[in-house]
Each structure stands twice: as structure tokens, then as C-alpha cells.
VMD Tcl script that builds the backbone (N, CA, C; Angstrom):
set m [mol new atoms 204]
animate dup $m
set s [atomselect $m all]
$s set {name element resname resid chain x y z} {
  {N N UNK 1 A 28.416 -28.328 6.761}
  {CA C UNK 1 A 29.816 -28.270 7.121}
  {C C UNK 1 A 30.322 -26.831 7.145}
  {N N UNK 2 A 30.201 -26.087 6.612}
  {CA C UNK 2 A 30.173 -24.844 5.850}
  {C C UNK 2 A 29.800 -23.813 7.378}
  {N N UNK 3 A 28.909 -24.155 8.241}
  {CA C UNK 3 A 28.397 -23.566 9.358}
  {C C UNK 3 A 29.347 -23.567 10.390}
  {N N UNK 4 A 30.014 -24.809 10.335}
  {CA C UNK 4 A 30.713 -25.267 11.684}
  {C C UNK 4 A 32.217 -24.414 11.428}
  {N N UNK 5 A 32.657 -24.103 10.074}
  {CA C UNK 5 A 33.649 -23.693 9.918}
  {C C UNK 5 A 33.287 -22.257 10.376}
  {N N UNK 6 A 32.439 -21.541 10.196}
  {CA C UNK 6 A 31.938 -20.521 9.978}
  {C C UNK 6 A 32.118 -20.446 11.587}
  {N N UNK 7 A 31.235 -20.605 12.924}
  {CA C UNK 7 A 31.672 -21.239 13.885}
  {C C UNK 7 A 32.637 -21.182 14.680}
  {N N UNK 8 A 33.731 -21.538 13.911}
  {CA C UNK 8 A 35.307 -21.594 14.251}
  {C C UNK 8 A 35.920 -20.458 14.061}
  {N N UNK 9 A 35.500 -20.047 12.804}
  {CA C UNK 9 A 36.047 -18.565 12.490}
  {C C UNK 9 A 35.299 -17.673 13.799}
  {N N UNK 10 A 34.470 -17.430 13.569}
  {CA C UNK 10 A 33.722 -16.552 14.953}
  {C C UNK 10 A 34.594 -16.760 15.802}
  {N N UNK 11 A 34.644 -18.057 17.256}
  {CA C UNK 11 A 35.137 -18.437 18.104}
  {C C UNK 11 A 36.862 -17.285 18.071}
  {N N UNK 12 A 37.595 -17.964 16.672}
  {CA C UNK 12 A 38.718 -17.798 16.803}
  {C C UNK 12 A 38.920 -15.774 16.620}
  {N N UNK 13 A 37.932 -15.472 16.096}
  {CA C UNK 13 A 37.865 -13.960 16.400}
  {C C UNK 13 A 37.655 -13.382 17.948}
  {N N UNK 14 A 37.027 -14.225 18.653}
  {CA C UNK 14 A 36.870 -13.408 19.809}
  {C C UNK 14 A 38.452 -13.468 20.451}
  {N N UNK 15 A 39.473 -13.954 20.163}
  {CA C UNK 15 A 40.607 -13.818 20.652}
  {C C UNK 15 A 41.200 -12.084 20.194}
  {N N UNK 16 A 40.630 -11.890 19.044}
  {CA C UNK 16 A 41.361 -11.012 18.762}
  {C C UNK 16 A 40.054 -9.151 18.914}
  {N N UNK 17 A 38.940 -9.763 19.334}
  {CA C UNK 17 A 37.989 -9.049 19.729}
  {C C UNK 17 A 38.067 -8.324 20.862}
  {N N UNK 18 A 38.412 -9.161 22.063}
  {CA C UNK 18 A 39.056 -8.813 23.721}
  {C C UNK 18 A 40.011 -8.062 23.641}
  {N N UNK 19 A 40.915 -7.731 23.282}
  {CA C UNK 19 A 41.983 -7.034 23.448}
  {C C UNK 19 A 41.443 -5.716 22.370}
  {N N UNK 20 A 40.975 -5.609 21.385}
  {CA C UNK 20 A 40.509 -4.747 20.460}
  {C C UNK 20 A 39.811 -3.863 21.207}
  {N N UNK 21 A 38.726 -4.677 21.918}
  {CA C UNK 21 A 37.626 -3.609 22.316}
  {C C UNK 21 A 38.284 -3.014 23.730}
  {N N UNK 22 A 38.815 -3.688 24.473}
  {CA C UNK 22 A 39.620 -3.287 25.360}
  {C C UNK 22 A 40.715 -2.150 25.073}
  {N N UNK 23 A 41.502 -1.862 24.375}
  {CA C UNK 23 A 42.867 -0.975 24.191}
  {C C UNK 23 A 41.908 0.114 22.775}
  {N N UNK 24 A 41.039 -0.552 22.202}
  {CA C UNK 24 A 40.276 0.491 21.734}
  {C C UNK 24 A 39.209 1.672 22.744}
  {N N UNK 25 A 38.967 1.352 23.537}
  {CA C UNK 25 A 38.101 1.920 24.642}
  {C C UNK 25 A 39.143 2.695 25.411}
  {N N UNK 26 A 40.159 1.941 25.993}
  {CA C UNK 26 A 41.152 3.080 26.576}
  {C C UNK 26 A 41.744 4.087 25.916}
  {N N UNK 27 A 42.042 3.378 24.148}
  {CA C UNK 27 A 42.771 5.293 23.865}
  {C C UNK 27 A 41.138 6.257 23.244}
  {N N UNK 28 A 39.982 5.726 23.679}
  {CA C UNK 28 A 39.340 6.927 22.842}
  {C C UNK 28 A 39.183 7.183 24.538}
  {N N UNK 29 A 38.872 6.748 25.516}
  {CA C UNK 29 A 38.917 7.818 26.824}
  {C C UNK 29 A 40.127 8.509 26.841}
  {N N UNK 30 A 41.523 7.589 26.393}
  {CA C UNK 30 A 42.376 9.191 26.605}
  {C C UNK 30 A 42.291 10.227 25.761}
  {N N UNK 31 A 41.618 9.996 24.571}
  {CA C UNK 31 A 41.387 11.074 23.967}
  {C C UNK 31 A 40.898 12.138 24.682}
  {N N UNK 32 A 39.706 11.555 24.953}
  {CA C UNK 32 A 38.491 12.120 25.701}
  {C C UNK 32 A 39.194 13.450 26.717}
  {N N UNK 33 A 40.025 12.347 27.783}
  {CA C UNK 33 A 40.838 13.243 28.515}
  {C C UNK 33 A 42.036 14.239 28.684}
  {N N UNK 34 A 42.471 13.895 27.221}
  {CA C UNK 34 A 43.880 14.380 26.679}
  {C C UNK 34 A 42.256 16.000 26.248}
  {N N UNK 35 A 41.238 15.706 25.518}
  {CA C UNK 35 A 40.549 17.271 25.130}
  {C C UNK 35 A 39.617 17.695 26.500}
  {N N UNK 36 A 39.396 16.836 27.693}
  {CA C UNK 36 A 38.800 17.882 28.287}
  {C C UNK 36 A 39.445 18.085 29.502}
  {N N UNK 37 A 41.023 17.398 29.724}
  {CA C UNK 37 A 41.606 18.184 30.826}
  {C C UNK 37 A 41.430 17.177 32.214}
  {N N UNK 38 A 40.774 16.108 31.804}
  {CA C UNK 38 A 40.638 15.475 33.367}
  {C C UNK 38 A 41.706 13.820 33.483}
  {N N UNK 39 A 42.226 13.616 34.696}
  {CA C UNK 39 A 43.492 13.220 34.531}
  {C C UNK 39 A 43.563 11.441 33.936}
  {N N UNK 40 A 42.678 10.382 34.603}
  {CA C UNK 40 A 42.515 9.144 33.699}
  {C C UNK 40 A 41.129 8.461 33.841}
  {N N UNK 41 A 40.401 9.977 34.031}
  {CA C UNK 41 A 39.338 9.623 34.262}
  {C C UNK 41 A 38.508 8.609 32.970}
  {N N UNK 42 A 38.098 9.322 32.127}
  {CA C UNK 42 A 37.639 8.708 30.744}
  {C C UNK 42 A 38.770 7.619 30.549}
  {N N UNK 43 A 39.471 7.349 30.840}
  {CA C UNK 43 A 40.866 6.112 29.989}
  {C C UNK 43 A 40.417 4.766 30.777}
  {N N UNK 44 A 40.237 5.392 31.831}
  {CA C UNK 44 A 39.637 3.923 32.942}
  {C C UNK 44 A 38.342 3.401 32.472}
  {N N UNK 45 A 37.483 4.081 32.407}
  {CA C UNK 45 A 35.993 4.332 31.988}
  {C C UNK 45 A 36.166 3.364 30.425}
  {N N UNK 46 A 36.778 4.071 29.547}
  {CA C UNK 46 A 37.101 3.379 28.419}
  {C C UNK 46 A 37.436 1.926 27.976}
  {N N UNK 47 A 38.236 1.912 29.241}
  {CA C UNK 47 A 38.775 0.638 29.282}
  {C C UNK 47 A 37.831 -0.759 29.666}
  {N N UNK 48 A 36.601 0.000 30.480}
  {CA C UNK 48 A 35.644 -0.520 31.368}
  {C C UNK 48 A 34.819 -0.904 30.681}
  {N N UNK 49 A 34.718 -0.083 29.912}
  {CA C UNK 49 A 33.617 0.065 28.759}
  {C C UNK 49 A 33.660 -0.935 27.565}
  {N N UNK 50 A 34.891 -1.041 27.268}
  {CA C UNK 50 A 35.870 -1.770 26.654}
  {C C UNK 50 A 35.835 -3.403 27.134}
  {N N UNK 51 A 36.050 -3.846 28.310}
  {CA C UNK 51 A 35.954 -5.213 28.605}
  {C C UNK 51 A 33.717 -5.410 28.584}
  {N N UNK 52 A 33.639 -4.643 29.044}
  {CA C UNK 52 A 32.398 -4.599 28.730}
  {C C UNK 52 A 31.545 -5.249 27.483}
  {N N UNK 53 A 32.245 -4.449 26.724}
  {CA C UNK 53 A 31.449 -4.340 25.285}
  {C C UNK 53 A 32.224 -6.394 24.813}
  {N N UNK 54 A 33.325 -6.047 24.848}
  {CA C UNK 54 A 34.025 -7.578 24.841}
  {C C UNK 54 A 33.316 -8.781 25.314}
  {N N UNK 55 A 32.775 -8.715 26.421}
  {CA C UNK 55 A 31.854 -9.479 27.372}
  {C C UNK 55 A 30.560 -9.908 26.731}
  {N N UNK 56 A 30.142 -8.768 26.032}
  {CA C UNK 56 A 28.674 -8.794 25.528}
  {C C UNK 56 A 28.670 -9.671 23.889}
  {N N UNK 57 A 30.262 -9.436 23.524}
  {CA C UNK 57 A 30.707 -9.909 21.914}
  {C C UNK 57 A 30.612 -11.588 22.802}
  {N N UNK 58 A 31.016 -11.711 23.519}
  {CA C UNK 58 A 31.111 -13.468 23.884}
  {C C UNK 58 A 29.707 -14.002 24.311}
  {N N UNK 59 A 28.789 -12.764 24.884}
  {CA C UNK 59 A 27.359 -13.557 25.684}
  {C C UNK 59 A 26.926 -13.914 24.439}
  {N N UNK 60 A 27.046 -13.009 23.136}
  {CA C UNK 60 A 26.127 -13.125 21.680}
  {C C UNK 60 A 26.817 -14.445 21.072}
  {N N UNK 61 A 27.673 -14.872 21.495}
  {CA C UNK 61 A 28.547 -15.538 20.525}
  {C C UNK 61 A 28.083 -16.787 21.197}
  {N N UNK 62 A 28.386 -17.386 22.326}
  {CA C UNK 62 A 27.481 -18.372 23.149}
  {C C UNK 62 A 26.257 -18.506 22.459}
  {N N UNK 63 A 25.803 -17.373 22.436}
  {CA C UNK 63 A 23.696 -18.205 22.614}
  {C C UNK 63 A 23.647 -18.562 20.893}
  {N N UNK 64 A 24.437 -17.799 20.131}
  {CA C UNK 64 A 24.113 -18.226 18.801}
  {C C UNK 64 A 24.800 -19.516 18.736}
  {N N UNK 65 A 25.921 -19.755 18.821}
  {CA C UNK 65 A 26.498 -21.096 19.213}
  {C C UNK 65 A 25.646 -22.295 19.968}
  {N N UNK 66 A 25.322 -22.029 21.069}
  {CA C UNK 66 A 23.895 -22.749 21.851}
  {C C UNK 66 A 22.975 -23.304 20.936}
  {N N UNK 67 A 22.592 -22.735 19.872}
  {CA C UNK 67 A 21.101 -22.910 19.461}
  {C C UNK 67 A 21.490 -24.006 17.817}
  {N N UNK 68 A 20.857 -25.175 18.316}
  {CA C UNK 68 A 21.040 -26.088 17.219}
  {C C UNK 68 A 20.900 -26.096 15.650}
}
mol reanalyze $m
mol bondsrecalc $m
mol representation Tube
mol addrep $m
């Protein structure tokens, strides 16, 4: 029982994972671009990078979920 809750908790984190890795990725590209001068280049990139990495938190979260 103990698993399935466990499970739920995961699941109910990726709500708050997507937006994290997302708005976390855009302000370290504006960092990026706020120190080397280029205009939203890195912030886009970041952001990209960002749904990205989000994407990959849900493929892992599926297959462990998947597996009986």
C-alpha cells in the first residue's frame, strides 16, 4: 500500500516539476545573458532546456510507473 501512495506523491509532484524546471531554465539563461551581453538568446534556450528536462522528469516517471 505504502508504494501506491508513494506513486501518488511522485505523480502529484510532476505538477509542480513543469513549471520549476521551466521558469528555472529561463532565469539561469537570463542570467547567462544579463553576464554575456546577448539579447534573449540563452533565456529562450533556457527555457527550452527547461521544458526539456521536464519532459524527461515525466518519460522516467511513466516507465517506473509501467513496471509492475
Amino acid at each position: 500500500m505504502s508504494s501506491r501512495f508513494r506513486a501518488v506523491g511522485e505523480a502529484l509532484s510532476l505538477g509542480l516539476t513543469f513549471p520549476a524546471y521551466t521558469v528555472g531554465g529561463f532565469f539561469l539563461g537570463k542570467l547567462a545573458d544579463r553576464l554575456l551581453g546577448t539579447g534573449k538568446v540563452f533565456s529562450w534556450a533556457g527555457a527550452t532546456i527547461g521544458v526539456a528536462a521536464a519532459f524527461w522528469s515525466l518519460a522516467r516517471f511513466a516507465r517506473r510507473a509501467d513496471k509492475p
